[in-house]
C-alpha positions in Angstrom: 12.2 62.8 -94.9 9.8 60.0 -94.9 6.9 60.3 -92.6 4.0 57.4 -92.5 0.6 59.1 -93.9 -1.2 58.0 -90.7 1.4 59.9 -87.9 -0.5 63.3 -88.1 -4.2 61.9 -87.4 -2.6 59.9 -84.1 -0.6 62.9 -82.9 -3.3 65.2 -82.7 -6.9 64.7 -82.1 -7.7 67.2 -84.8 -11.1 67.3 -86.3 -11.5 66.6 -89.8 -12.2 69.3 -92.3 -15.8 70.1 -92.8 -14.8 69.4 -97.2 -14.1 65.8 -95.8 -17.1 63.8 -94.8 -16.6 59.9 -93.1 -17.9 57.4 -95.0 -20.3 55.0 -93.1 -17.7 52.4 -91.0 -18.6 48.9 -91.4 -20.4 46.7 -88.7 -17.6 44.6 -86.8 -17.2 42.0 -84.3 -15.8 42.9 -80.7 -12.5 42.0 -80.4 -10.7 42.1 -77.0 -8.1 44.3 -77.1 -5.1 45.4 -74.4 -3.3 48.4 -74.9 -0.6 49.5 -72.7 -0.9 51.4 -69.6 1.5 52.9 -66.5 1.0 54.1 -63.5 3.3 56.8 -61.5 2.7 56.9 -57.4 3.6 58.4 -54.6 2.0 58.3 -51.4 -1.1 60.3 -51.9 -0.6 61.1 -55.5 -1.5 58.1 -58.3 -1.3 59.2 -62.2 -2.3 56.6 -64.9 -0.8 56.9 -68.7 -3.1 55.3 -71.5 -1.8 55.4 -75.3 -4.7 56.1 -77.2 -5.4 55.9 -81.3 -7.4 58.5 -81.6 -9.5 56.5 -84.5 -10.7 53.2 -84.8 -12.7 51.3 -86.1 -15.8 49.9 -84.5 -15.6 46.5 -82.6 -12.3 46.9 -80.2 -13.3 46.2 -76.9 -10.5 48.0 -75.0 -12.2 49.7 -72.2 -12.2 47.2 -69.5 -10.2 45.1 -66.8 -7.2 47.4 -66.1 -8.1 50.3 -68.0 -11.5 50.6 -67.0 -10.2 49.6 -63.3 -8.0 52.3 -63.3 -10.3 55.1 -65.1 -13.0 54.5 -62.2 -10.1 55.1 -59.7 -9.8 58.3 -61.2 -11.1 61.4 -60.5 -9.8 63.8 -63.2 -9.6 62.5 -66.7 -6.6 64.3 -68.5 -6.7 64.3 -72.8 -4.5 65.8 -74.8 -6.8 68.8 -75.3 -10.8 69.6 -74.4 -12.4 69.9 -77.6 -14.3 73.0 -78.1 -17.7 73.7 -79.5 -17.7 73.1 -83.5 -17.8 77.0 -84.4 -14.9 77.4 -82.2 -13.0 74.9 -84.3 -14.1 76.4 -87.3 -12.9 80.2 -86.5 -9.6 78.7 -85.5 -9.1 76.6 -87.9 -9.7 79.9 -90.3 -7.5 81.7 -89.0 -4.5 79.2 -88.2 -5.3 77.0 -91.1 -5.1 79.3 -93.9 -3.5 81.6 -95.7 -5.7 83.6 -97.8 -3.1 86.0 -99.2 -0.1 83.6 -99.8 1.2 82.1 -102.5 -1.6 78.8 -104.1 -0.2 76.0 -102.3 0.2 74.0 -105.3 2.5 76.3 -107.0 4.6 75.6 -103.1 5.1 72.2 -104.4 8.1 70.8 -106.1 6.3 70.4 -109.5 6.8 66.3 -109.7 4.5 66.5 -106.6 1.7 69.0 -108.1 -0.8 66.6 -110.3 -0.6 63.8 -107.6 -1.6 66.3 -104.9 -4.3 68.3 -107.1 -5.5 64.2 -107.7 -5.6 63.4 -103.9 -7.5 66.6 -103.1 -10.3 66.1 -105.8 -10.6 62.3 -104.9 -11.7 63.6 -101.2 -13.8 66.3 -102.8 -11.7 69.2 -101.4 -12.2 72.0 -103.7 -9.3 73.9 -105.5 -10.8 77.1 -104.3 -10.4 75.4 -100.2 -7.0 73.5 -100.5 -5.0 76.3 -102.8 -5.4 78.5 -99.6 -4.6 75.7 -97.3 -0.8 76.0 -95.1 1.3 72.9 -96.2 0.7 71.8 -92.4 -3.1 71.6 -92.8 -3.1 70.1 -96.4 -0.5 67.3 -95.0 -3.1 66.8 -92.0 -5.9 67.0 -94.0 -4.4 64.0 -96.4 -4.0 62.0 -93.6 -7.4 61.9 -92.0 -9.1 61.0 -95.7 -8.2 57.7 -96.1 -7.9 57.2 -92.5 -11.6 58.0 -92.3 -12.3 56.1 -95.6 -11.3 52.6 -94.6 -13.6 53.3 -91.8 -11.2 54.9 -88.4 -13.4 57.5 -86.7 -12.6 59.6 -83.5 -16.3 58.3 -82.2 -14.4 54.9 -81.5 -12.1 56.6 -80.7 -10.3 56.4 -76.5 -10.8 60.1 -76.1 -14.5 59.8 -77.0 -15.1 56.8 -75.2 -13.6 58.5 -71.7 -14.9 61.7 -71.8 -18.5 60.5 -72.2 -17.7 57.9 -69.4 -16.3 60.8 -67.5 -19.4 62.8 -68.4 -21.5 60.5 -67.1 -19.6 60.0 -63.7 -19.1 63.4 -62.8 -15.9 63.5 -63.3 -13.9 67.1 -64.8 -12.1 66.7 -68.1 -9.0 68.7 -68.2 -6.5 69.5 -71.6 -2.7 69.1 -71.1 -3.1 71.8 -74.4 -6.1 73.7 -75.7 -7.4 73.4 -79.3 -5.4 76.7 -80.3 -2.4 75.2 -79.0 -2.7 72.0 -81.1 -3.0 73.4 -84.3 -0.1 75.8 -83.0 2.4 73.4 -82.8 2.3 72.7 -86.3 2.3 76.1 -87.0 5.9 76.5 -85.5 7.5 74.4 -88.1 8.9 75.9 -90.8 8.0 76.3 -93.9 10.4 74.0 -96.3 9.5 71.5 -93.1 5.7 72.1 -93.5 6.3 71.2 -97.4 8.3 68.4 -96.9 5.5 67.4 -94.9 3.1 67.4 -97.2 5.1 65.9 -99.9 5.9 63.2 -97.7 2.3 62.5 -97.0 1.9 62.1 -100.7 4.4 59.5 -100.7 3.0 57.3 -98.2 -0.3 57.5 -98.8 -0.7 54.1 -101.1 0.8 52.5 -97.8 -2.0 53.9 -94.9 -4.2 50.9 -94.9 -0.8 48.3 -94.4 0.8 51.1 -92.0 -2.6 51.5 -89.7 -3.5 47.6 -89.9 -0.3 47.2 -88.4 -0.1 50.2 -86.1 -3.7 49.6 -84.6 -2.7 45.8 -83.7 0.5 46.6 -82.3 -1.6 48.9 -79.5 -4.6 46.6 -79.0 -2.1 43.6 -78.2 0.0 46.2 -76.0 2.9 46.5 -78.1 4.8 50.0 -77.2 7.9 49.1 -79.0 5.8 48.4 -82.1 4.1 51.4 -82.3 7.4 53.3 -81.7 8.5 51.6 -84.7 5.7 52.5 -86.8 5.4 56.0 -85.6 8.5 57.5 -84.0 11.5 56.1 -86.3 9.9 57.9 -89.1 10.6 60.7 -87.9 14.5 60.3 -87.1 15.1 62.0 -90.9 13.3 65.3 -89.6 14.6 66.3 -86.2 12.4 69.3 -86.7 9.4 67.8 -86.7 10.3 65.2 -84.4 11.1 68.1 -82.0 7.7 70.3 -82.4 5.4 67.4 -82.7 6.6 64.4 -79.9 9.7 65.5 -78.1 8.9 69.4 -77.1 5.5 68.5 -76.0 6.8 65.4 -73.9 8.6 67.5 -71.9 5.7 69.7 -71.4 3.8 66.9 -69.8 6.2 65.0 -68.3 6.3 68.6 -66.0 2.8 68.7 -66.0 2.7 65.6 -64.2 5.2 66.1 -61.8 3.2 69.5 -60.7 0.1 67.5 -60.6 2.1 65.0 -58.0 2.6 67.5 -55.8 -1.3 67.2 -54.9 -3.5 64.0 -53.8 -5.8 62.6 -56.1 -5.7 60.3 -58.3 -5.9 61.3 -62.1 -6.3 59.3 -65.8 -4.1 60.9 -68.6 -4.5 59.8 -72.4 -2.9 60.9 -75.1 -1.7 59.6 -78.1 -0.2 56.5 -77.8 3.1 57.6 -79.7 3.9 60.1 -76.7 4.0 57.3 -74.8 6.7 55.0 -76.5 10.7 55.1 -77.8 13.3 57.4 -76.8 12.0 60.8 -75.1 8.6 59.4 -74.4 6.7 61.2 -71.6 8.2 58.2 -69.6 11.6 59.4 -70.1 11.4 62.9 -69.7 9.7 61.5 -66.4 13.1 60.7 -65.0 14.1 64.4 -64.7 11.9 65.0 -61.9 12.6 61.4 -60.5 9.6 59.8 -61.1 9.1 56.9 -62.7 6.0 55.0 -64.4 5.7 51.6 -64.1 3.9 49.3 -66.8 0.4 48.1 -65.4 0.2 44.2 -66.1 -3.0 42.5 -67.0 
C-alpha cells in the first residue's frame, strides 16, 4: 500500500500533538491563488463546496473574488468539524489516541521498519515513553503533520481558520458535518494490520513530503481538482480499506447532508478538505443519488 506522507494532515483537520511544536514559518509574498469551487441550487436553497488545504503556508491570497463573493452570500459556514476547546482535544485524544495497556508500538512494526521509525520520532522530539503508547493510526498522523509543519504549513493559514474567524466576525453560526470525536473515530475503524500498514507507509514516503505538498498545494491554488485527485486519491487505490473509512464513507455522509440541508432556504458555505471534493466518489458524485448536481463556479 503506498500512501503519500502528506494525505492524513489534508483529510482531517486534526491538531497536532502537543510533543510537536511548529517551527516559525517564513515571511512570504502574497500570491493570488484560485482554488476550485461549486455551487448546488434550487430555488430557494444555494450550497457552495470549497476544497480546502488545511495548512499552508503564509502568503496565498485565496480568499477573494468568487470565494469571498460567495462566503458573504452565505449565512451558515459548514467545516468539516467545529474544533473544540484545547482540553477537550487533549482528553479525547487520550483516550482515542492511545493505548496504554497494548503491546509498544514499535515492537507492532515489521522489524525493517523499527530503527527508521524510533529515528523519525526522536528527530520531532516525541518521546519513547509518548509514541510506544501511541495506536498505529495516531503515530502515522502524527508523522505526517511534522514535516508538514517543519517546512512551514500551519492550520493558522489555513481555509478553515481563515472562514471561521470571518464568520466570527459576521455573525454568522459555524456548524461540523462531524464533531472532533468523530474525526479521530474514523481512523479508529480501521483495522489494525491497516492502521500498521499505515504507518509503515508513512515512513516510506516521508523523504518525498516537501516534492508531494509543493505539488499538491499548487495544483489547488491554480484550481486543479484533477491534480489534486492525482496526488491524493490514486494513492489510495492499493488500500480499499482505507480509501473506504477515510474519503468514500464520509462522502456519502455529506453528500446526504446536503441534500437534507436543500430541503430548507438559505444559503450555506461548506469546506472541507479539498480531496473530498475531487476523483471518483467525490461528494460531487455521491451528489447524483439524490439528483442534485454541483456545478463548477468560474472565475
Amino acid at each position: 500500500m503506498k500512501i503519500a506522507a502528506p494525505l492524513l494532515a489534508l483529510l482531517l483537520a486534526l491538531p497536532l500533538p502537543a510533543c510537536a511544536q511548529p517551527a516559525p514559518a517564513p515571511a512570504a509574498t502574497a500570491q493570488d491563488a484560485d482554488p476550485a469551487l461549486w455551487v448546488v441550487r434550487d430555488k430557494d436553497t444555494t450550497i457552495y463546496l470549497f476544497g480546502t488545504i488545511h495548512v499552508l503556508k503564509p502568503g496565498l491570497s485565496w480568499f477573494d473574488e468568487a470565494v469571498k463573493t460567495a462566503f458573504d452570500r452565505s449565512q451558515t459556514l459548514v467545516l468539516e468539524m467545529v474544533e473544540p476547546d484545547a482540553a477537550t482535544q487533549q482528553r479525547v485524544v487520550s483516550a482515542a489516541a492511545f493505548d496504554p495497556n497494548g503491546t509498544p508500538l514499535t515492537q507492532q512494526l515489521s522489524p525493517n521498519y523499527r530503527a527508521a521509525f524510533a529515528k523519525a520520532m526522536g528527530d520531532g522530539q516525541v518521546q519513547p515513553a509518548v509514541y510506544e503508547k501511541m495506536r498505529p493510526w495516531f503515530a502515522a498522523v502524527t508523522l505526517s503533520l511534522l514535516p508538514v509543519r517543519q517546512l512551514g504549513y500551519d492550520p493558522a493559514n489555513g481555509p478553515e481558520k481563515v472562514l471561521t474567524d470571518a464568520a466570527k466576525a459576521a455573525g454568522k453560526p459555524v456548524v461540523g458535518l462531524e464533531t472532533f470525536e468523530g474525526q479521530l473515530g474514523v481512523f479508529g475503524k480501521l483495522s489494525k494490520p491497516a492502521q500498521v500498514q499505515l504507518l509503515e507507509s508513512t515512513l516510506d514516503e516521508l523523504p518525498k513530503v516537501d516534492a508531494t505538498f509543493t505539488t499538491l498545494v499548487d495544483a489547488w491554488a491554480s484550481g486543479r481538482p484533477e491534480g489534486v485527485a492525482k496526488e491524493m486519491n490514486e494513492s489510495l487505490k492499493d488500500s480499499p480499506e482505507v480509501a473506504r473509512v477515510l474519503l468514500t464513507d464520509r462522502n456519502k455522509q455529506w453528500a446526504a447532508w446536503i441534500a437534507e440541508r436543500m430541503k430548507r432556504p438559505g444559503t450555506v458555505f461548506i469546506a472541507v478538505g479539498a480531496g473530498h471534493l475531487a476523483g471518483a466518489g467525490s461528494v460531487q458524485d455521491q451528489l447524483g443519488v439524490y439528483k442534485l448536481k454541483a456545478v463548477r463556479v468560474k472565475y
